[in-house]
MIGUTOR-830913 format. One record per residue (C-alpha): residue in one letter; y, x, z. Coordinates in steps of 0.05 Angstrom, whole numbers, plus 5000, padded with zeros to 4 digits. Each point is the difference from the previous one (the first is absolute). Example, Ala and Ser with C-alpha at 12.3 -4.5 7.8 and 13.67 -1.06 7.14 Angstrom:
BEGIN
a491052465156
s506950274987
//
This chain:
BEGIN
x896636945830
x496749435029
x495450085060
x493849635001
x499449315031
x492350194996
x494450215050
x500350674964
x507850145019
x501850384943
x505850244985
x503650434962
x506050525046
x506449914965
x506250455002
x504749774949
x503649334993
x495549604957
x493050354981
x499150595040
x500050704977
x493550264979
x495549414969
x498949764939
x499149284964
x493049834967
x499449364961
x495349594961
x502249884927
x497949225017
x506250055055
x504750264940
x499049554938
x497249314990
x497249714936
x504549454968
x497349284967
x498550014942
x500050604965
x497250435075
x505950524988
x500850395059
x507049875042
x503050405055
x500549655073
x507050065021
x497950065068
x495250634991
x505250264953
x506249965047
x495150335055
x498150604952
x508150054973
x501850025077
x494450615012
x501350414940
x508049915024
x497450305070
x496250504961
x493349895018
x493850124962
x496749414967
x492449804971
x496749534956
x493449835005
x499249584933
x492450064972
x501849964932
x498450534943
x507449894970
x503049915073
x506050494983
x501049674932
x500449315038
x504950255055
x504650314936
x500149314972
x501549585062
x506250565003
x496250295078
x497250654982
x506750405033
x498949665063
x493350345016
x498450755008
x492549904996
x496449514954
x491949875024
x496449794933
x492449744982
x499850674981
x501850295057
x496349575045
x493150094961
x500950745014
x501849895073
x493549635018
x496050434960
x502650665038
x498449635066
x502450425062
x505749855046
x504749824942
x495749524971
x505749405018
x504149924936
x505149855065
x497850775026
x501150204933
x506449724988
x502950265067
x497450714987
x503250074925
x507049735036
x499350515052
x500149535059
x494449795065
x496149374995
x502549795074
x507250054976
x499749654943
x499849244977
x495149714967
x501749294967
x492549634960
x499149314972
x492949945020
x495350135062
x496150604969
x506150324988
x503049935079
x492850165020
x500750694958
x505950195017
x498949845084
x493850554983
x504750414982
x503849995061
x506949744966
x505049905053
x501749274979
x496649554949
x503849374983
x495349494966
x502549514944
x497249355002
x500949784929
x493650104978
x495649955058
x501949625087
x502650355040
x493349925056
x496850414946
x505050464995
x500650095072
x493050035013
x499950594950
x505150385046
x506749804983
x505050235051
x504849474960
x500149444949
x505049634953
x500549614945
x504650464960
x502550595011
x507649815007
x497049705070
x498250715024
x505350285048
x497250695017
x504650025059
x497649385031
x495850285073
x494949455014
x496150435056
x502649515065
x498949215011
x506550035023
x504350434958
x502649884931
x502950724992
x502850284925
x500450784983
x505450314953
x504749594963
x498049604935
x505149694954
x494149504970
x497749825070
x506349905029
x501349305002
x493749805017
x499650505062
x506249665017
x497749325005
x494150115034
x504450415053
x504249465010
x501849875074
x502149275019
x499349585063
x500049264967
x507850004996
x501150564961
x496950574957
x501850594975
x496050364942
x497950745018
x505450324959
x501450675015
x506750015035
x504950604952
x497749584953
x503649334956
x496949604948
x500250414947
x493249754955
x495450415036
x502049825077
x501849365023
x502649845063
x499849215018
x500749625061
x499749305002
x500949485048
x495249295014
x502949424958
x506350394983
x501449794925
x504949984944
x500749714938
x502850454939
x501649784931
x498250534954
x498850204920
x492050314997
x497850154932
x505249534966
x499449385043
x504449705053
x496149965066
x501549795068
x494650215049
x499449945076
x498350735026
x498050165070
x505850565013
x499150705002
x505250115069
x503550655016
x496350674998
x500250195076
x494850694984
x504850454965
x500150645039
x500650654957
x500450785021
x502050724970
x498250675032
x507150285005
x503850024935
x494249944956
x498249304961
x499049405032
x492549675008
x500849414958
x502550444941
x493450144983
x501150805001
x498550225063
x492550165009
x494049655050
x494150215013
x494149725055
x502949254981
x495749455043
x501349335007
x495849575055
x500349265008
x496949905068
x497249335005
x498049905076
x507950095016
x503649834940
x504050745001
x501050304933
x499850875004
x502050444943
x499650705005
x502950544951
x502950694996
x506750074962
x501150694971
x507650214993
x504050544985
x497850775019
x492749725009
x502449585064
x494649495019
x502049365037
x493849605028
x501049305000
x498049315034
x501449314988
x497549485042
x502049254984
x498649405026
x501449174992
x500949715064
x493949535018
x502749895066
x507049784976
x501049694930
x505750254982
x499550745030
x497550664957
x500350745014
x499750694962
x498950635035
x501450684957
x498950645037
x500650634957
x498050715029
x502450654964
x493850514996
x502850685003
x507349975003
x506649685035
x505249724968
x503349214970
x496249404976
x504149514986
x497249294995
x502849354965
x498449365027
x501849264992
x499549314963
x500349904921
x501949254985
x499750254928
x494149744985
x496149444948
x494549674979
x497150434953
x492450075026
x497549664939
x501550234940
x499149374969
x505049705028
x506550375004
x504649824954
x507049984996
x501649875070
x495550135053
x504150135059
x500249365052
x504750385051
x507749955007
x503350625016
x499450255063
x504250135056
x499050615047
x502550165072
x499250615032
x499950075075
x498150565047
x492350094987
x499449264962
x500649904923
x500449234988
x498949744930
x501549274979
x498649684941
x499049274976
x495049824938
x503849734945
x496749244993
x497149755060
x505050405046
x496750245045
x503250595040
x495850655018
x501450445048
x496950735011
x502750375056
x497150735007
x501350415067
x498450864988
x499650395056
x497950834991
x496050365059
x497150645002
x506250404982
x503450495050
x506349854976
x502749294974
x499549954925
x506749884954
x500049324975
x503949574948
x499549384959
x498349964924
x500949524955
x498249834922
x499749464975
x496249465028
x497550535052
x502050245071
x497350595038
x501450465063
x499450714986
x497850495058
x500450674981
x495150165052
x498850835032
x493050235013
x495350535019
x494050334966
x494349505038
x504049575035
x499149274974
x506049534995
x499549284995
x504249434963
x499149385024
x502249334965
x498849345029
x501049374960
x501649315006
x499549434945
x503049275014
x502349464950
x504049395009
x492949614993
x497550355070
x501349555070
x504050145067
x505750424963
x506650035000
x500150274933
x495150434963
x504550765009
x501549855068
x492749905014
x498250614962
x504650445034
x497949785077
x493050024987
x499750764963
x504250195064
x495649755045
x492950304962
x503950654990
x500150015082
x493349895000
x495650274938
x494550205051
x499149265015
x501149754926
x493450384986
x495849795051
x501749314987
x499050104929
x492550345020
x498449455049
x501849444946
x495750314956
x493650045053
x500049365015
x501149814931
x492650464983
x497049675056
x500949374960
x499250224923
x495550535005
x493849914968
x493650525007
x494450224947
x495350435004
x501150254933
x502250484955
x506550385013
x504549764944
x498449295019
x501450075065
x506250344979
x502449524952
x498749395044
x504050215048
x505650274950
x499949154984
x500149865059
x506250435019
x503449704941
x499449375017
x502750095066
x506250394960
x500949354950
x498649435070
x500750055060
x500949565071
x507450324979
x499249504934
x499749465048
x507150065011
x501650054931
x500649364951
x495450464950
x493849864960
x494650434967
x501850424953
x495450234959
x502150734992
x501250055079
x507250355020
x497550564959
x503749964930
x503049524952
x492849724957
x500749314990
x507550025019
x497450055080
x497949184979
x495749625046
x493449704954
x493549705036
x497350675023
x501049675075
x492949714983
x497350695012
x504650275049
x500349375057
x492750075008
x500950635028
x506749855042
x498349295018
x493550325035
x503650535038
x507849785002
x500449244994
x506950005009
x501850434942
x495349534949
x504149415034
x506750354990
x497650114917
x498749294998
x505349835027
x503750404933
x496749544967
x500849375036
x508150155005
x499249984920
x496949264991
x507249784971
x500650364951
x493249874987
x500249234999
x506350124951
x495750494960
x494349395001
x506149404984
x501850464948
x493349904965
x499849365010
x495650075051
x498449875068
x499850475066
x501050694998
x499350514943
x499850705032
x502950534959
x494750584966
x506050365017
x504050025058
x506350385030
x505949755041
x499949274996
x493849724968
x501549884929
x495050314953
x501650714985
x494450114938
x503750344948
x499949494937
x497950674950
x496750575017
x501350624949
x493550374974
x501950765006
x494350054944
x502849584941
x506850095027
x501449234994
x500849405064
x494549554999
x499649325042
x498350055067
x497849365020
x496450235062
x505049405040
x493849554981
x496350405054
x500949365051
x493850175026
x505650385055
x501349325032
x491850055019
x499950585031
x504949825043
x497549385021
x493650435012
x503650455045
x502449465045
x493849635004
x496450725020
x505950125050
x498249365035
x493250195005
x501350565028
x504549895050
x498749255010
x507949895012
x500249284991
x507550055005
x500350424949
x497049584950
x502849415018
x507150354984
x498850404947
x493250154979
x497749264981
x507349964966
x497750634954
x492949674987
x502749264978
x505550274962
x495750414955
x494749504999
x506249454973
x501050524951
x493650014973
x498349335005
x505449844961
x498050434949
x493349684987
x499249564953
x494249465002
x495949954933
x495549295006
x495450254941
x497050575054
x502449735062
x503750685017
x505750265020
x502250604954
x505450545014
x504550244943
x504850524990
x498250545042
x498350615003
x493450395043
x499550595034
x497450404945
x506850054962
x497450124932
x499849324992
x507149594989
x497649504947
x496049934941
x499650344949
x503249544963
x504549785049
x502050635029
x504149955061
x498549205012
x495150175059
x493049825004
x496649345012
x495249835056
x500050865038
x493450015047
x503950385048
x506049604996
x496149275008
x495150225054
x504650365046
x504249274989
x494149645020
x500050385067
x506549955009
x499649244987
x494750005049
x502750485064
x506949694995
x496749295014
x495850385056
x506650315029
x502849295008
x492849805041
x501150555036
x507849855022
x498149315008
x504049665055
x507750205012
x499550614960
x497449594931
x504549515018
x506050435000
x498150324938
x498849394948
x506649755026
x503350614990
x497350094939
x499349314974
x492150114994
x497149264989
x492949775007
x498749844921
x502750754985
x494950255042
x494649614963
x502750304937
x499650675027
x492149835025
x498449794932
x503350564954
x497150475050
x492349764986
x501149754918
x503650694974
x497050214934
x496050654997
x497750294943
x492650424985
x497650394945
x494449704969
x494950485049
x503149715058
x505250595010
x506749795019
x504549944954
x507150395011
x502949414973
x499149474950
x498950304927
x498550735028
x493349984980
x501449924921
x504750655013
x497850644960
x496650545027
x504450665020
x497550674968
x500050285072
x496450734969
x504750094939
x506649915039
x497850385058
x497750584951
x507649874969
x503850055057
x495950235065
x503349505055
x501749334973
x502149635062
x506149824966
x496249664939
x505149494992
x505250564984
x495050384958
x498749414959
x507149744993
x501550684960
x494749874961
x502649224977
x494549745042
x499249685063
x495749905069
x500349264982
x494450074952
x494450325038
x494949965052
x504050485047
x503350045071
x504650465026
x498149825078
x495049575032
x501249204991
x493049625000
x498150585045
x505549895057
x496849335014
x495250435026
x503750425038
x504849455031
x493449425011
x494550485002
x493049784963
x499649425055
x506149724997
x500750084927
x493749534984
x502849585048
x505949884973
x496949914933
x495049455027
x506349695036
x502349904919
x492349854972
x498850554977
x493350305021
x500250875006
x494650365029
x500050675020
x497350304935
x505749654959
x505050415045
x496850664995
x499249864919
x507749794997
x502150635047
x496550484952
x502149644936
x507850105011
x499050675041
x497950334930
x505049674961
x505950275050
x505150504990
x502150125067
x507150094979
x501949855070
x498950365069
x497349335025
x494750014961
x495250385022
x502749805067
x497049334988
x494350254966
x497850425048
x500149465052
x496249494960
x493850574981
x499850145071
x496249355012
x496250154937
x498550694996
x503450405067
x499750724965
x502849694929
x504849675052
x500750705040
x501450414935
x505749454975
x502650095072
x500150724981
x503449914937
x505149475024
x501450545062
x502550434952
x505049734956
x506150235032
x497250675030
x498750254919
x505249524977
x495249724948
x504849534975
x504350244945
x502950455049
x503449415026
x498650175079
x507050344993
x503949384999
x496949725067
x492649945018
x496249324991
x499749635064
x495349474994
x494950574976
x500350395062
x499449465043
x494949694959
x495050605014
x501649965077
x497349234997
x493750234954
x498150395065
x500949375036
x497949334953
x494950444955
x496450545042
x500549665067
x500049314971
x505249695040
x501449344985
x505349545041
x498949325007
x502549445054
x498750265067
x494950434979
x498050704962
x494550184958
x497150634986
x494450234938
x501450774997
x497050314941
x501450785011
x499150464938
x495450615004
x506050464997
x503949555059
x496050165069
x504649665043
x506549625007
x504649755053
x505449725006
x505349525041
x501849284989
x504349345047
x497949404999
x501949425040
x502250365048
x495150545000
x499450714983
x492350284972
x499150534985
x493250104953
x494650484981
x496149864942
x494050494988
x494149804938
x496049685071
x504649765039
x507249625013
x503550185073
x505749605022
x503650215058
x505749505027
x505750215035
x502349685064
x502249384986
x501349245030
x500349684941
x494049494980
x493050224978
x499850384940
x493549634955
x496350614952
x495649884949
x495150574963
x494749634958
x497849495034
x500850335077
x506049705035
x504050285057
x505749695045
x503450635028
x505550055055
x504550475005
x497350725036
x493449854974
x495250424939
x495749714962
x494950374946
x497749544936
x493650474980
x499049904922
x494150134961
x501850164924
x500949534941
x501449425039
x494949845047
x501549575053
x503350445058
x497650075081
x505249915056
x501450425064
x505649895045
x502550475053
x506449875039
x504150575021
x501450195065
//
């Protein structure tokens, strides 16, 4: 039962695994069936029904509340009347509020016929009158549905939680501590979500928060995968020959299972637990599971497991399990070791008929030391996982042995103990491959360092705690705010330390966009590094270098990608893996209509952009002028060749026009006659060219001397290409509806019109409308509709200013009216198929509107905490999402902008966000900043390095390091004051 992340704190005891023992379940009839187009017969929600199936299974009493006259008749047809004891009709409810009284709540009601109290029972309503009610009534927790009506009003009318559907609702999530993602019970639907979000990494490695006596066995999955570790697997899926670059699901090092003395063991399923908890503790990275095992002749074994992933070194993790018999004396006898029997087999989708990437292992057994060894079947890479076990507590030694099956190897202790006398295992592990530096080899290097940890767990933790203080000291970000978004920001935060770290510095690993967390996407590497080096780049520098440097270490296969096309520069893959070469699936099979469509996504070269982007930002940040004159500037003119090469010149308008490529938005590969071809003339595609066009030519001015000099010769740069690059970059083509809205590309305008209300009525979330409309023999191609932002993230990339800029450095005159109309336009004619978009969206309204912005924010926060995509949070969470809400703090509330040697600042708090702080380096400075509605205070660490220049409206500052300085803001953009006060 979940506790409230609310002001109220309500929550609901629980003594069983999954719903407690003496509450009920009350639900709206609008949470059970939705009407279907076009007929409006009523159909079942899976996710409600799988929720009531699970309850009446746990034999618990269940209500309808369904103000209809034939409400039983209706439940009989949609086949639901045997899954509720008490059905709540118009009837019923007339007679109710006529009687008055204490009872008067068709909620009261309910409860009373099913013989159960209001504050241990669940209420679930579609609408705020409903939540309102049943909060009267003193319902322990009421979970709004937002399908109908936002969540603020839901939440405003008391809701202690709300979702989307009801297949989000995991009533054993605890939401009641900022720092503490905790889980109650055990639930089979919620598993593999709890156990990516539970995922522990350090940057190098991560391993999903499986529970250890268990395998991957559908419900469970184990997975632990290692930074650019991949293999490539040929394999039949659905019929078709594919071969597929996967990042590698390594060797299981969790397994540890138990049996109270002869009776079953844990992971058989048949041994009983009660008082289950499961805490992910954010501030020190230390996952804590807590249970009581029941075994034979009622003998109760308490048990803890404490895990951690080495922050403080890379390739280091440890497991603690320390059992305590309550009431009696006797044998526990406890398995633990390493299963190299594992696959890739997260996705469903994507298994086929081989999915294992691993050679077979060898084992070696040494005193205390297990060493496995493996090597991945392609790309060769060996992996080794040495696990030390050591067993305190007992008063006599325990009796151990080695087991082996299969693709598995354990040590056995059959361990003594005594009725409240707690006994500890403790299993230290390492992880090297043959891709890690200063080895010998990657078992011998294993081996010494598990040895040496073993000597010394005390130490491995503190190291471990102090890596991750100084890590908060950096990242963390403050709000005065409610408690679930405090909770959830920091939950992002935590996983993007997991996914990067300064440990991915020494790693030749990108972004992935499902972190080290599971196998979505095949662990690939995208352009979600546009969200997430904001947010490193301004606290670890080094780690957004080290990501461009994946990136930069890929411009060969690149410029063949680009030669390959006929083209010139560098084509970056949508894609990427191992080596470079574009990874994008050619077909992408519709689980719906059970057939592959094209997947043409490739045309998405947009990719090359963002990371030109990245590099210029990184220079601005950092002002390395090194940097860019090796590497950065080499990104920046290689795209722009690319492009420029790509453009063709049409004398009859005097433009350059783009062809054959694909946006952002997704929905969108071609015409709909030409499906597939790409799209002519894409806003987002031809602007973010022009400004590459033009910062690449600014990055030479800026190397200018030995450093340009270097570079054209290096690169062969000539004075006449340059001018080519000047002109393309200020003659690009852009395309406007006839209002003066841009146009998504050339021809969208004369697209039809999306029946937004009939297929939402049809099928409730249609984020995937491309796969909704492919079953149908239809297609995305036709219609005025975007999966994710792509006019729109010129906003949130340029900003309003440097948008019109950019458009009046290409002729085109856009005020500030035209952007707010074009915002609007395409933010009610997107699906928001992707957790980026609302990301983006949120940031953009922020400037607009800061408590639309503040309750996108809110909406984007939650997208992996309820897993409101498809249930999809299972196979990894999304990356650039998380990160993306830690910058909204940042670029949207705060209004940080970073320019050349100086920072600008036009907060716009929401009503709902009182205050926000946070940390940020640049140029050799670290600020720390606290934005309140009146007032911006920057406080500058010591520092020698050279005047830091601040700008907050049109009030300037030149700080030093040591000094304070407070920006005091009047609202809606009046022109701020200026006080200075240096520290002492």
């Amino acid at each position: 039962m979940a506790e409230s992340g609310s002001a109220s704190g309500a929550s609901l005891p629980s003594a069983d695994e999954a719903f407690g023992d003496t509450h009920g379940v009350l639900i709206s009839i609008d949470a059970v069936v939705i009407p279907t187009f076009p007929d409006g017969a009523l159909q079942p929600l899976p996710g409600t029904v799988a929720l009531l199936q699970r309850i009446r299974t746990a034999g618990l009493p269940a209500g309808v509340i369904a103000p209809d006259r034939d409400a039983h008749e209706l439940l009989v047809q949609t086949g639901l009347s045997d899954l509720f004891d008490v059905i709540v009709d118009a009837t019923t409810i007339e007679d109710v509020r006529a009687t008055g009284g204490p009872h008067a709540s068709p909620f009261r009601q309910a409860a009373r016929r099913m013989g159960v109290a209001s504050e241990r029972t669940v209420v679930i309503d579609t609408t705020a009158a409903g939540v309102e009610d049943a909060k009267r009534g003193g319902f322990g927790l009421v979970v709004g549905i937002d399908r109908f009506e936002p969540r603020t009003e839901l939440e405003a009318a008391g809701a202690d939680l709300v979702v989307h559907d009801v297949s989000e609702l995991d009533l054993g999530a605890t939401r009641a501590d900022p720092w503490v993602l905790g889980y109650r019970g055990f639930d089979p639907a919620h598993e593999g979500h709890r156990e990516a979000l539970t995922t522990l990494g350090n940057g190098r490695m991560g391993t999903r928060g499986a529970r250890p006596e268990h395998s991957d066995d559908g419900t469970h999955y184990p997975g632990t995968y290692l930074a650019g570790i991949y293999n490539r697997l040929e394999s039949t899926i659905h019929g078709r020959a594919l071969a597929e670059e996967h990042l590698v699901n390594a060797p299981n090092w969790l397994p540890l299972d138990l049996r109270i003395e002869d009776g079953a063991w844990w992971s058989s399923g048949a041994v009983p637990a009660s008082e289950e908890r499961h805490e992910l503790h954010l501030h020190d990275a230390v996952s804590l599971r807590r249970v009581t095992l029941h075994g034979p002749d009622a003998r109760r074994l308490a048990v803890i497991q404490r895990t951690v992933v080495s922050m403080g070194d890379p390739h280091l993790a440890m497991q603690e399990t320390t059992v305590t018999p309550i009431g009696w004396s006797g044998r526990v006898t406890i398995r633990a070791g390493i299963d190299a029997g594992v696959r890739n087999a997260n996705v469903a989708s994507y298994v086929g008929s081989d999915s294992t990437h691993l050679a077979e292992p060898t084992f070696r057994a040494e005193d205390s030391v297990l060493l496995c060894e493996v090597e991945t079947r392609q790309s060769g890479v060996r992996i080794a996982t040495a696990a030390h076990m050591t067993v305190s507590g007992t008063d006599e030694d325990p009796t151990t042995k080695v087991v082996e099956s299969g693709r598995r190897q354990e040590f056995e202790f059959d361990i003594p103990i005594g009725d409240g006398k707690p006994v500890t295992l403790t299993k230290v592990v390492a992880i090297f491959t043959s891709r890690d530096t200063a080895i010998s080899s990657p078992g011998d290097a294993a081996v010494d360092r598990v040895r040496d940890a073993a000597s010394r767990t005390a130490q491995l933790r503190e190291r471990h705690a102090a890596a991750w203080r100084l890590l908060w000291e950096r990242f963390a970000v403050t709000l005065d705010a409610d408690l679930l978004s405090r909770l959830v920001l920091n939950l992002h935060i935590f996983h993007l330390l997991q996914a990067i770290s300064p440990h991915t510095a020494e790693a030749d690993a990108g972004v992935p966009a499902r972190g080290l967390h599971g196998e979505g996407y095949r662990g690939h590497i995208f352009w979600d590094e546009v969200f997430v080096l904001p947010v490193m780049g301004l606290r670890l520098p080094h780690v957004a270098e080290a990501l461009l440097d994946y990136r930069w270490r890929r411009l060969p296969a690149a410029r063949r990608a680009a030669r390959g096309t006929g083209r010139d520069g560098a084509l970056f893959p949508w894609q990427s893996g191992s080596d470079g070469r574009e990874e994008t699936p050619a077909l992408l099979y519709n689980s719906r209509s059970s057939r592959w469509m094209p997947d043409n996504s490739r045309r998405q070269r947009h990719v090359g952009l963002a990371i030109a982007w990245n590099a210029w930002q990184h220079f601005q940040v950092t002002g390395d002028l090194e940097w860019l004159a090796q590497r950065g500037a080499e990104l920046m003119v290689e795209v722009t060749r690319y492009f420029v090469s790509l453009a063709e010149f049409d004398a009859d308008d005097g433009r350059y026009h783009i062809s054959g490529v694909m946006g952002p938005d997704e929905y969108h590969d071609g015409y709909p006659d030409a499906p597939g071809s790409g799209l002519r003339d894409n806003t987002y595609t031809n602007v973010m060219v022009s400004w590459l066009c033009a910062r690449t030519c600014e990055a030479l001015d800026v190397l200018e001397g030995h450093f340009r000099g270097e570079l054209e010769e290096r690169l062969g740069v000539r004075d006449d290409e340059i001018a080519k690059w000047a002109d393309v970059g200020a003659r690009l083509a852009v395309s406007r509806h006839a209002d003066g809205i841009l146009s998504q590309f050339n021809g969208y305008e004369s697209l039809a019109e999306l029946d937004w209300a009939r297929y939402r009525a049809r099928y409730g979330n249609i984020g995937r409308l491309d796969l909704i409309l492919e079953a149908e023999a239809d297609s995305t191609n036709r219609y005025k509709a975007a999966k994710q932002p792509d006019v729109v993230m010129l906003v949130y990339l340029l900003g309003m200013d440097g948008l019109r800029g950019q458009l009046e450095h290409l002729g085109f005159r856009f005020t500030d009216e035209d952007v707010v109309r074009t915002v609007e336009y395409y933010s009610s004619r997107t699906s928001h198929g992707s957790t980026l978009s609302r990301v983006v969206h949120a940031s953009v309204f922020a400037g607009l509107d800061a408590d639309r912005g503040w309750e996108l924010f809110r909406e984007a926060l939650i997208a992996d905490l309820d897993d409101t995509q498809w249930g999809t949070t299972r196979e990894g969470i999304h990356l650039g999402a998380m990160a993306g809400t830690i910058d909204i703090i940042m670029r949207s509330f705060a209004g940080l902008r970073v320019t050349e040697g100086e920072l600008h600042f036009s907060p716009r708090l929401p009503a709902r966000l009182r205050r926000a702080g946070f940390q940020f380096a640049y140029r050799g400075h670290r600020v720390d900043v606290q934005v309140t509605p009146g007032c911006v205070e920057l406080s500058l660490q010591p520092s020698r390095a050279a005047a830091l220049r601040v700008r907050v409206g049109e009030a300037t500052a030149a700080l030093k390091g040591g000094e304070r300085h407070e920006f005091l803001v009047t609202p809606k953009g009046s022109l701020p004051r200026s006080t200075q006060r240096r520290t002492p």
